[in-house]
C-alpha positions as CSV (number, residue, x, y, z in Angstrom):
1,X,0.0,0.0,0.0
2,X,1.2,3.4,-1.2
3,X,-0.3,6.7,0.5
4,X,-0.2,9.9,-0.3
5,X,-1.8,13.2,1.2
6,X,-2.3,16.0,-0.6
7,X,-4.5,19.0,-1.4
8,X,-6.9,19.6,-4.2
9,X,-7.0,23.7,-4.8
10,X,-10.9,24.7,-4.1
11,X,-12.8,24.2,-7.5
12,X,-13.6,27.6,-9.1
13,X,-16.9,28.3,-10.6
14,X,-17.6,30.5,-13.7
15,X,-20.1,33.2,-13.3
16,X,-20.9,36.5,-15.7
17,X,-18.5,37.8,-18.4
18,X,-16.8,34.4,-17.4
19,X,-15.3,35.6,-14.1
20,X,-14.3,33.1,-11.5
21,X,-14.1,33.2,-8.1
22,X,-14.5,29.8,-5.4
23,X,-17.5,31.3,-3.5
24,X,-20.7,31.5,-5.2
25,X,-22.3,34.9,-3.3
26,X,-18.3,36.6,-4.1
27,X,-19.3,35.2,-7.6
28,X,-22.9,36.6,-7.9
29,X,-22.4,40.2,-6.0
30,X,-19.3,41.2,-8.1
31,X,-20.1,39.7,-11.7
32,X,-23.6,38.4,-11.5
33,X,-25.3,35.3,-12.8
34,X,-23.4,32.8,-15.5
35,X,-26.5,33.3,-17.8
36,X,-27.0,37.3,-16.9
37,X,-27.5,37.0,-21.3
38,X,-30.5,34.6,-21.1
39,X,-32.7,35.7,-18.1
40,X,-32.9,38.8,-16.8
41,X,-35.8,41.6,-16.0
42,X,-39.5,40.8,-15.4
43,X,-40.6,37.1,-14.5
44,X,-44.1,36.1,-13.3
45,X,-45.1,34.4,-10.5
46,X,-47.4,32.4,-9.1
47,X,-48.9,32.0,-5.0
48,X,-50.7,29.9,-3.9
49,X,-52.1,29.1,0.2
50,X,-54.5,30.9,2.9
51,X,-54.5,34.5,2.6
52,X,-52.5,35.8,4.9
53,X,-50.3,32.8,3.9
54,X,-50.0,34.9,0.3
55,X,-49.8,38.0,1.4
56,X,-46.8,36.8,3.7
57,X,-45.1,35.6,1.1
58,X,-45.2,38.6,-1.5
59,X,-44.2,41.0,1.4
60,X,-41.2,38.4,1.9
61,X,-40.1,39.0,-1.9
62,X,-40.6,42.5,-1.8
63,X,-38.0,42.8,0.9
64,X,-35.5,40.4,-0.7
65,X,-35.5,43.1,-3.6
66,X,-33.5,45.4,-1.1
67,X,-30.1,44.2,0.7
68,X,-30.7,41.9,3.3
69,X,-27.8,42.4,5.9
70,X,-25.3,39.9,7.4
71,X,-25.2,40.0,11.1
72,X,-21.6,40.4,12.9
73,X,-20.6,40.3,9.4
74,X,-20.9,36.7,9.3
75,X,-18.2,35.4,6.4
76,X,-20.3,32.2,6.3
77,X,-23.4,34.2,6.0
78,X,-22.6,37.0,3.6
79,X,-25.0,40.1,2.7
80,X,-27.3,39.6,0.2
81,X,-27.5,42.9,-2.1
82,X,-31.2,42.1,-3.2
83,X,-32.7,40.0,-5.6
84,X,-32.6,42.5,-9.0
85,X,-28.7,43.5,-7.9
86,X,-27.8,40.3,-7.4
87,X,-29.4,38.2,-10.5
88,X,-30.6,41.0,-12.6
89,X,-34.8,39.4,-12.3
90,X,-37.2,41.3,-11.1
91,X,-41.0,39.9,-10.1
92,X,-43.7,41.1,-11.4
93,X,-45.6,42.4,-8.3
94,X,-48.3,43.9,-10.7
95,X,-49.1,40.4,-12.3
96,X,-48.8,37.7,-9.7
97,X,-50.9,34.5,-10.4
98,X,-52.5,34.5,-6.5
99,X,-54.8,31.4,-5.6
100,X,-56.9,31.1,-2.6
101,X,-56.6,27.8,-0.3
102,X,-59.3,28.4,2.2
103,X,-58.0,27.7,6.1
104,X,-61.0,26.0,7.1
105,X,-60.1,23.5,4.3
106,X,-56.9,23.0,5.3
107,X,-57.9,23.0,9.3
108,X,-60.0,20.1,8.2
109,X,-58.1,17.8,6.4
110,X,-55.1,18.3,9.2
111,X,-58.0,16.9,11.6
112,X,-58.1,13.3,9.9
113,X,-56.6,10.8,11.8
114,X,-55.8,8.6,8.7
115,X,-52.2,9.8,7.4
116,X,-52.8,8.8,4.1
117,X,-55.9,10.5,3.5
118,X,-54.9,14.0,5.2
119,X,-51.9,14.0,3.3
120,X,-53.6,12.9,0.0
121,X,-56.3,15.3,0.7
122,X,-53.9,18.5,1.8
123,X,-51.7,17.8,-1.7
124,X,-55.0,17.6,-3.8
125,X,-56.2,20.7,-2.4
126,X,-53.5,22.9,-3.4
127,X,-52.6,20.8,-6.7
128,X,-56.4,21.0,-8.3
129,X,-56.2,24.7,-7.8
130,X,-52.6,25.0,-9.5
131,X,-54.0,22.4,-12.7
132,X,-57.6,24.3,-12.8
133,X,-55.4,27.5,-13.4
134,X,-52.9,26.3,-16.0
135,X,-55.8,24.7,-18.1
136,X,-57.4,27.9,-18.3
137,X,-54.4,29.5,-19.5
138,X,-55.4,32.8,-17.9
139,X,-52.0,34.4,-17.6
140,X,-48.7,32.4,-17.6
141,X,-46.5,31.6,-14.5
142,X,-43.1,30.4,-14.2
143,X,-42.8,29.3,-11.1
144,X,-45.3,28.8,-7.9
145,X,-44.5,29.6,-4.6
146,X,-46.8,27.0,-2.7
147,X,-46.8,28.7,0.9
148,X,-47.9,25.8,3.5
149,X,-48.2,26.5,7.7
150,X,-46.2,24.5,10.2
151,X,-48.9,22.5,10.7
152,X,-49.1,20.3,7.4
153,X,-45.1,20.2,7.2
154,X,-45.4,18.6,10.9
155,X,-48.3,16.3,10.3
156,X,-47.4,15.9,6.5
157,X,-44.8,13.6,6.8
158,X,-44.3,10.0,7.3
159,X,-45.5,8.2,10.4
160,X,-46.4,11.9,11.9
161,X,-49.3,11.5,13.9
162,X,-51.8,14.3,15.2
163,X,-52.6,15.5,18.8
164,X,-55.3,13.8,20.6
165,X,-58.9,16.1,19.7
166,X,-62.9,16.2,19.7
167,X,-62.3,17.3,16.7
168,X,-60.6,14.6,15.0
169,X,-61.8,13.2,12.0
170,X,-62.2,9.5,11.2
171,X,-61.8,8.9,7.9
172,X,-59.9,5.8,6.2
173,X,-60.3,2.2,5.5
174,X,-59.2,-0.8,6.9
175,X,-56.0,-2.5,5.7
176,X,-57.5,-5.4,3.8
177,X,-60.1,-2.8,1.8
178,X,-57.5,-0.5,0.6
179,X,-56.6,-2.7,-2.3
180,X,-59.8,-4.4,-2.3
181,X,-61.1,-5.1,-6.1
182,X,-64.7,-6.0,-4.0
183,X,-65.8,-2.6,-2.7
184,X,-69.5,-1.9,-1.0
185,X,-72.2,-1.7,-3.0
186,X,-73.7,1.0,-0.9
187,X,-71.1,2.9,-0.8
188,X,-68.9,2.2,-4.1
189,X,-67.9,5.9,-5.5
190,X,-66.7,7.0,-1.9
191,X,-65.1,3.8,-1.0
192,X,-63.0,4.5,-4.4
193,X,-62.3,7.7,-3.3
194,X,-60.7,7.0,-0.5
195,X,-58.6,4.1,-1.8
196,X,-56.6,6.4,-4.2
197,X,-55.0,7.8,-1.0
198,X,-53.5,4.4,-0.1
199,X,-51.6,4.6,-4.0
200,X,-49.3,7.3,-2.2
201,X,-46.8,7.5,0.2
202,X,-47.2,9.7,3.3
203,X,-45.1,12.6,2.4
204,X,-46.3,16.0,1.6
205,X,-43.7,17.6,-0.6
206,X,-42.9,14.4,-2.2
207,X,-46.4,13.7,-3.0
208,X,-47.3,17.3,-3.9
209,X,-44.3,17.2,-5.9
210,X,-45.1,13.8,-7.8
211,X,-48.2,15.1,-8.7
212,X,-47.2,18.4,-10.3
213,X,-44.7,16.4,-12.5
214,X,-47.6,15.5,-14.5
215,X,-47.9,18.9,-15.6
216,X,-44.7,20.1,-15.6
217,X,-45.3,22.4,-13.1
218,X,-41.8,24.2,-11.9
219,X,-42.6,25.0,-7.6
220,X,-40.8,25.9,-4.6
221,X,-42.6,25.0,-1.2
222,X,-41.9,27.3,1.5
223,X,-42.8,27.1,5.2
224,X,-45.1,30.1,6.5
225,X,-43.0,30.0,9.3
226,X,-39.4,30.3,7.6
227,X,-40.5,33.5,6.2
228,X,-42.1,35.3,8.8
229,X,-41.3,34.2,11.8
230,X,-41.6,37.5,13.5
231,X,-45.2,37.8,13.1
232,X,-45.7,33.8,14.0
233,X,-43.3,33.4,16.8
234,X,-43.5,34.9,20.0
235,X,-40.1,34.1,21.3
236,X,-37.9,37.5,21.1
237,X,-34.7,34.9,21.7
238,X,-35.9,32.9,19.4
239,X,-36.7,35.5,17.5
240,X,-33.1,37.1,17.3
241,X,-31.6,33.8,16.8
242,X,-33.6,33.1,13.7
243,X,-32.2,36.5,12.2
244,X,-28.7,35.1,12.1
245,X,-30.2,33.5,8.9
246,X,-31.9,36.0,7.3
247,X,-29.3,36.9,4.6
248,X,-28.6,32.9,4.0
249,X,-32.5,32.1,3.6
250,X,-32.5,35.6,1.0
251,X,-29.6,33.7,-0.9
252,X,-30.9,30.6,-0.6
253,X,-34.6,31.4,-2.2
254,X,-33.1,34.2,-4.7
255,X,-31.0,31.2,-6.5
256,X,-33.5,28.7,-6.7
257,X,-35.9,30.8,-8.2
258,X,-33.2,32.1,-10.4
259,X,-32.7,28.6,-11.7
260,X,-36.3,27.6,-11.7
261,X,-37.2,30.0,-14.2
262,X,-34.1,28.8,-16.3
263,X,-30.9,30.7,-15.0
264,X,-27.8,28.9,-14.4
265,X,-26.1,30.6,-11.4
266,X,-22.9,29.5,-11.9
267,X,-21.0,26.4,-13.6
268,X,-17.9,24.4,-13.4
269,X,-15.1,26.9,-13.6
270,X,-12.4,24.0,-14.7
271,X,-14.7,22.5,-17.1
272,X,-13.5,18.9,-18.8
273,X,-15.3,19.4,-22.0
274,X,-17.3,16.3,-22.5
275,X,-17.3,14.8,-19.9
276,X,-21.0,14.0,-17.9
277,X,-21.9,12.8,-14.5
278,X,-24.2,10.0,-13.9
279,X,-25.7,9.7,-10.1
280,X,-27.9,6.6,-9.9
281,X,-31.3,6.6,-7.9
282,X,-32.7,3.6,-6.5
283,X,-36.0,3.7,-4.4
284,X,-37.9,0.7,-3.2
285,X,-41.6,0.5,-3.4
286,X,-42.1,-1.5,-0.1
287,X,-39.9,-0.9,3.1
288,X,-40.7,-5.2,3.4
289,X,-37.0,-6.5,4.3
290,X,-37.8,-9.2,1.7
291,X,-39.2,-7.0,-0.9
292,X,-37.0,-6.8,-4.3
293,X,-39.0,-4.1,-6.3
294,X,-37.2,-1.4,-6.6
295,X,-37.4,1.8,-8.8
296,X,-34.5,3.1,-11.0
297,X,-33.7,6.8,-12.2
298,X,-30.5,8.3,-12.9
299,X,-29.4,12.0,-12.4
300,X,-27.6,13.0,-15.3
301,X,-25.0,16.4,-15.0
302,X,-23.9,18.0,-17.7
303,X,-20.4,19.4,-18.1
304,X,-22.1,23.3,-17.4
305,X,-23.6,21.5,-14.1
306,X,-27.1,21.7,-15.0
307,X,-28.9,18.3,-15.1
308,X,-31.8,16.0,-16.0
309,X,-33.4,13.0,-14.7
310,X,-34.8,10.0,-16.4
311,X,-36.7,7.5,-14.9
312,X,-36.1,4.0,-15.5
313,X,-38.4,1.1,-14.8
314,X,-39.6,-1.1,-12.2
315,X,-38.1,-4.3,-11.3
316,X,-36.3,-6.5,-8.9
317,X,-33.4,-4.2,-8.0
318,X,-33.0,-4.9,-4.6
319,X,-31.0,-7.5,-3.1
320,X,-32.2,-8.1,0.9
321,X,-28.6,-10.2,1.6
322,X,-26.5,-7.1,0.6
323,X,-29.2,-4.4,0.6
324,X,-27.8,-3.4,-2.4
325,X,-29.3,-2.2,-5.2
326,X,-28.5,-3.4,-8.9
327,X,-29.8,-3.1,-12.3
328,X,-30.3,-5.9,-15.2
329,X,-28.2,-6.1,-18.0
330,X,-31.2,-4.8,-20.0
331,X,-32.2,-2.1,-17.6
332,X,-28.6,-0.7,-17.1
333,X,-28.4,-0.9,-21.1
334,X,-31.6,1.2,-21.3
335,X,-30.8,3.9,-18.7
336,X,-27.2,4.7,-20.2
337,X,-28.8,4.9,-23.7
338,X,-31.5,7.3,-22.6
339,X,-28.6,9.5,-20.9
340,X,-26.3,9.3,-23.7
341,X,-29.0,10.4,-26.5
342,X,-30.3,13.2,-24.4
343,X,-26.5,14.7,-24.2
344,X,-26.1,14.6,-27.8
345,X,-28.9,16.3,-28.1
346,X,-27.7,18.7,-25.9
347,X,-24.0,19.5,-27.0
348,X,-24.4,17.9,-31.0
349,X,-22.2,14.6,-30.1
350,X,-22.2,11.8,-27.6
351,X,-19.5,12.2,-24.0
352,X,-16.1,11.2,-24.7
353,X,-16.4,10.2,-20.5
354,X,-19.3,9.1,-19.0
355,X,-18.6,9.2,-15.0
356,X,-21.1,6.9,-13.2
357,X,-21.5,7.6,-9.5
358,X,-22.8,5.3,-6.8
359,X,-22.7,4.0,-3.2
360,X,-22.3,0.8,-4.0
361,X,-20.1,-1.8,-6.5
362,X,-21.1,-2.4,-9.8
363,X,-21.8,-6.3,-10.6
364,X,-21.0,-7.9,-13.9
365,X,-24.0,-8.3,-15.6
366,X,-24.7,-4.5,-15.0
367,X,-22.0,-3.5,-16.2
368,X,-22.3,-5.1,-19.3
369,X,-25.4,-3.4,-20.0
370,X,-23.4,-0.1,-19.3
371,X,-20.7,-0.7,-21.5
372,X,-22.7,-2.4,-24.6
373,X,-24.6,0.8,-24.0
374,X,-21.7,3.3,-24.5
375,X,-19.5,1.0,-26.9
376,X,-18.1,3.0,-29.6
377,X,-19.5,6.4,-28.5
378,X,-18.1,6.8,-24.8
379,X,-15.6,5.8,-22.5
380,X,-17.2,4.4,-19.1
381,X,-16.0,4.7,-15.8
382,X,-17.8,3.5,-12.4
383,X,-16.9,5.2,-9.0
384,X,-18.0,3.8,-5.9
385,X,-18.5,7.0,-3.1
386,X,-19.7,6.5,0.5
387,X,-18.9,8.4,3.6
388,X,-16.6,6.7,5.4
389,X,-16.2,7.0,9.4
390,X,-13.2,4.2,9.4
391,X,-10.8,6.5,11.1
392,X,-10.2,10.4,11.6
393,X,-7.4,12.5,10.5
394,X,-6.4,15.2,12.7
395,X,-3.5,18.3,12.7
396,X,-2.2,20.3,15.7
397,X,-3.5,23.9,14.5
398,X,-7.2,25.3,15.8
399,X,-9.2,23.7,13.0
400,X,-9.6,20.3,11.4
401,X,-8.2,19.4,8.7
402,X,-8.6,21.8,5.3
403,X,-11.5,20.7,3.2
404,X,-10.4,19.3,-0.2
405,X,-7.5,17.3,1.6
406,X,-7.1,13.9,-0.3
407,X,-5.2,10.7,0.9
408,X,-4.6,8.7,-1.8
409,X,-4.3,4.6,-1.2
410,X,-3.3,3.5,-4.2
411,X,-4.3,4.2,-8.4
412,X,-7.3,3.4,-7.7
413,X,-8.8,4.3,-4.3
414,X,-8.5,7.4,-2.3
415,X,-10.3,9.6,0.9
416,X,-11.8,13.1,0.0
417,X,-12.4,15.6,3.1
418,X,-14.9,17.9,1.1
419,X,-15.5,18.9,4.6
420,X,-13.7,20.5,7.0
421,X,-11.7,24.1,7.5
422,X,-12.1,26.7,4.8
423,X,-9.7,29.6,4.6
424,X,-12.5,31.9,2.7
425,X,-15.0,31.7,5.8
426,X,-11.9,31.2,8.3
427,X,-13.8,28.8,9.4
428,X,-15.3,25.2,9.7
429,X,-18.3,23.8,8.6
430,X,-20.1,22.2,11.2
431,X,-18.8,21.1,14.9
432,X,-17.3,17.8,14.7
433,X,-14.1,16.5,13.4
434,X,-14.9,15.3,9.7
435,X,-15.0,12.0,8.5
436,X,-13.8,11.9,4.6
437,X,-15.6,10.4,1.5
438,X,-14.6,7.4,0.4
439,X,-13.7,7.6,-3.0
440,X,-13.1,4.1,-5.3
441,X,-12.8,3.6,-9.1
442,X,-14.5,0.8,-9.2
443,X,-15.0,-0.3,-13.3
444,X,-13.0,1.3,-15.9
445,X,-10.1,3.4,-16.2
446,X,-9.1,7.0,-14.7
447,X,-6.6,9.0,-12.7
448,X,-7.8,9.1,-9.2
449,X,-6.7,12.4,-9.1
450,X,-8.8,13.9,-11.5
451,X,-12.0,11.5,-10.1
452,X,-11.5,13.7,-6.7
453,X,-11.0,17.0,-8.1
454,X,-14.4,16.6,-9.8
455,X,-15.9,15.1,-6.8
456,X,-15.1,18.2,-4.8
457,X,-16.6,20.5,-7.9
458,X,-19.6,18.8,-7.9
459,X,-20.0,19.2,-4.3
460,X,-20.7,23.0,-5.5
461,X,-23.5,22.6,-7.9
462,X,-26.3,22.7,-5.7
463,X,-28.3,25.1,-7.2
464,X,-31.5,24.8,-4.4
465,X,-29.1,26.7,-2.2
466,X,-26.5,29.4,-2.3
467,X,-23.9,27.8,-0.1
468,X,-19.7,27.5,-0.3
469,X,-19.7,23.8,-1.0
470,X,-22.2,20.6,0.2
471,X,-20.6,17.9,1.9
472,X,-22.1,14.9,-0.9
473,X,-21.3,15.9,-4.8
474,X,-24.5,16.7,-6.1
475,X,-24.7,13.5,-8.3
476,X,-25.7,11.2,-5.0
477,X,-27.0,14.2,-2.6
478,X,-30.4,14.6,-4.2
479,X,-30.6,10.4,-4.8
480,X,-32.7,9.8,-1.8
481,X,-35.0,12.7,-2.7
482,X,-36.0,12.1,-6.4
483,X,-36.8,8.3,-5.6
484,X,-39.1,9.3,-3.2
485,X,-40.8,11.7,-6.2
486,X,-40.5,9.0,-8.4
487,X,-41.9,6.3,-5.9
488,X,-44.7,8.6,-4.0
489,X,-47.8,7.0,-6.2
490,X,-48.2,4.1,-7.9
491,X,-48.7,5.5,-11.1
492,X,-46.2,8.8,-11.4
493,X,-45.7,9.5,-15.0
494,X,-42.6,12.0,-15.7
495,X,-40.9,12.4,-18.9
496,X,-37.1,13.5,-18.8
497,X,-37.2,16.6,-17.3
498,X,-34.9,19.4,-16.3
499,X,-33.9,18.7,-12.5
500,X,-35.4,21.5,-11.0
501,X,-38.3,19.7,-11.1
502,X,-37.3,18.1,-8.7
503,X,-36.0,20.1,-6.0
């Protein structure tokens, strides 16, 4: 065995009149967005929830327009210098799409005791209002900001249960009726009803999500209580502790709904010019320890960072005795293909590297469908990543060790600290000593060096946020998520579609 430590430079990202800089708000205040060219002024908007809900909202993105200030002049937690300085967009405050949810509707359905039908119930009631408006076509919205209380974030997710109440609601059938082909005769329309709630998983943003794929509906869901908690909360030390945020949240929201609307923020400032990412999704459609069916999706990024998502089928995926997940020759064949067309769609000609990324080992028969898949149009090459917690590495100064630190084993195999101390914040993120990513080439051929560096790049494309650098690359942080899209009915239908569909 043959180690080596050294230090991969922090990954610069390109942002207008291709400047680069390694922190994205440095990048955005001083030069703007990558694509300032392709979106800029007016964009309309769409709200949707109670009314005060609404009206919350909209004076929210009013005041993101102005500079939101950092306090203590927090490096981690820079100023934001408003939404039109910072990305050049502007919302239309005169022509905002607003829809009415009425609280006693929502104060109803959070009363049932049946998860499955308050959560079906809740995501119904704001997604029939967002489809009756897009079918009229009345005036058109690029994104909706679906404003929700508390309430149906804490009692909206899986195996939440509501307080004990007179005013409970029970509403539901039993277990051995919810797939029932025999339903009442008395009672047949209703009973039908109530079994579509059992096709979805309990999970409110997943399920509202699912359901707006159908459309194509771009949305960002925001909690009532994120955005003004001054007026909710009566807690003046909670209160001032929330404000420490302010500035990030303003960042955060502004680049997502940059993005959403079709901005790139920023891309790869070093970019290997074709060259894509492939992150593989696997989500099984019963938590039954014995239960193989599994569904497939893989999150494709291009060599600009922005990405797509293709779903791939059903099948028998999961194996219980390694609780690992692996395709079919057939299936692996199909996804690649789907992945590799879409790019040369995109850029005019197939990858010359096609990166696959996943937690686990790739077995043979899988591989062959990758690599029958890509034969004479890419090279293939399969890296395993996981976090790995096998041992710690420590120095004698203040902080832990620098973030981008690599120990290499051998050709083939090395650890990745994509967390830790970082001189631009002159600080660390998060508490604890960090454990390192463990980074493997797995199938294929490449320089373990160069699989690193673009491990650590990719840990800054996550364009829901406005943050220095995630801890997971971007390929395998957003896995667990888009399964749990893909898998919250029965019968989700979604083309390939941009990813900020999904986030």
């Amino acid at each position: 065995m043959t180690t080596d430590l050294f230090h991969i430079e922090e990954p610069k990202l390109t942002f207008g009149y291709k400047q680069k800089m390694i922190d994205p708000r440095d990048g955005i205040t001083l030069f703007g967005p990558n694509s300032n060219h392709k979106i800029s002024g007016k964009i309309n908007i769409g709200v949707i929830g109670t009314e005060i809900s609404r009206e919350r909202m909209i004076s929210y993105l009013q005041k993101i327009h102005k500079p939101v200030e950092s306090l203590d002049n927090d490096k981690a937690r820079p100023m934001f210098p408003g939404l039109e300085a910072a990305y050049g967009i502007n919302i239309n405050f005169e022509n905002i799409a607003s829809i009415n949810v009425p609280t006693e509707d929502i104060e109803e359905f959070l009363h049932y005791t049946d998860s499955h039908q308050r959560v079906h119930n809740l995501t119904n009631l704001f997604a029939d209002k967002i489809f009756n408006y897009v079918r009229r076509e009345e005036n058109p919205v690029t994104i909706w900001f679906i404003v929700i209380p508390k309430e149906i974030y804490l009692y909206g997710r899986p195996n939440s249960r509501i307080p004990s109440s007179d005013e409970n609601i029970k509403i539901g059938l039993k277990k051995n009726e919810r797939n029932s082909q025999q339903v009442s005769l008395f009672f047949q329309d209703e009973n039908k009803k109530l079994q579509e709630a059992y096709k979805y998983q309990v999970n409110f943003h997943n399920q509202l999500k699912a359901k707006l794929l159908q459309e194509k509906i771009i949305s960002q869901i925001i909690i009532e209580d994120k955005i003004a908690y001054e007026e909710i909360w009566d807690d003046e030390t909670k209160i001032d502790s929330e404000k420490k945020f302010d500035s990030a949240k303003a960042w955060n929201i502004s680049t997502t709904l940059y993005y959403k609307c079709g901005g790139l923020p920023w891309k790869l400032g070093d970019v290997r010019n074709g060259v894509c990412y492939l992150g593989l999704v696997f989500k099984r459609l019963n938590e039954d320890a014995n239960h193989k069916n599994a569904c497939c999706a893989a999150q494709m990024f291009l060599d600009s960072g922005d990405g797509m998502v293709f779903r791939g089928n059903v099948g028998p995926w999961f194996n219980p005795a390694k609780n690992e997940f692996h395709l079919s020759k057939d299936d692996a064949f199909e996804i690649i293909s789907q992945s590799l067309e879409a790019f040369k769609d995109y850029s005019g000609d197939y990858p010359k590297e096609v990166f696959i990324h996943a937690k686990t080992y790739f077995e043979n028969a899988e591989w062959k469908g990758f690599t029958d898949a890509t034969e004479g149009k890419s090279k293939i090459i399969g890296i395993r990543i996981r976090d790995d917690s096998a041992f710690k590495l420590h120095r004698n100064f203040s902080y832990c060790v620098p973030r981008g630190s690599v120990m290499s084993i051998n050709s083939d195999k090395a650890y990745v600290w994509t967390r830790g101390f970082i001189p631009r914040l002159q600080t660390q993120l998060g508490l604890e000593v960090p454990n390192p990513l463990s980074v493997e080439i797995t199938r294929g051929e490449s320089n373990i060096r160069d699989v690193c560096k673009d491990i650590l790049a990719l840990t800054k494309l996550n364009y829901n946020t406005c943050s220095y650098g995630d801890g997971i690359p971007v390929t395998l942080k957003f896995a667990e998520s888009i399964g749990e899209i893909l898998t919250a009915g029965k019968d989700v239908k979604s083309s390939v579609l941009p990813f900020k569909h999904y986030i």
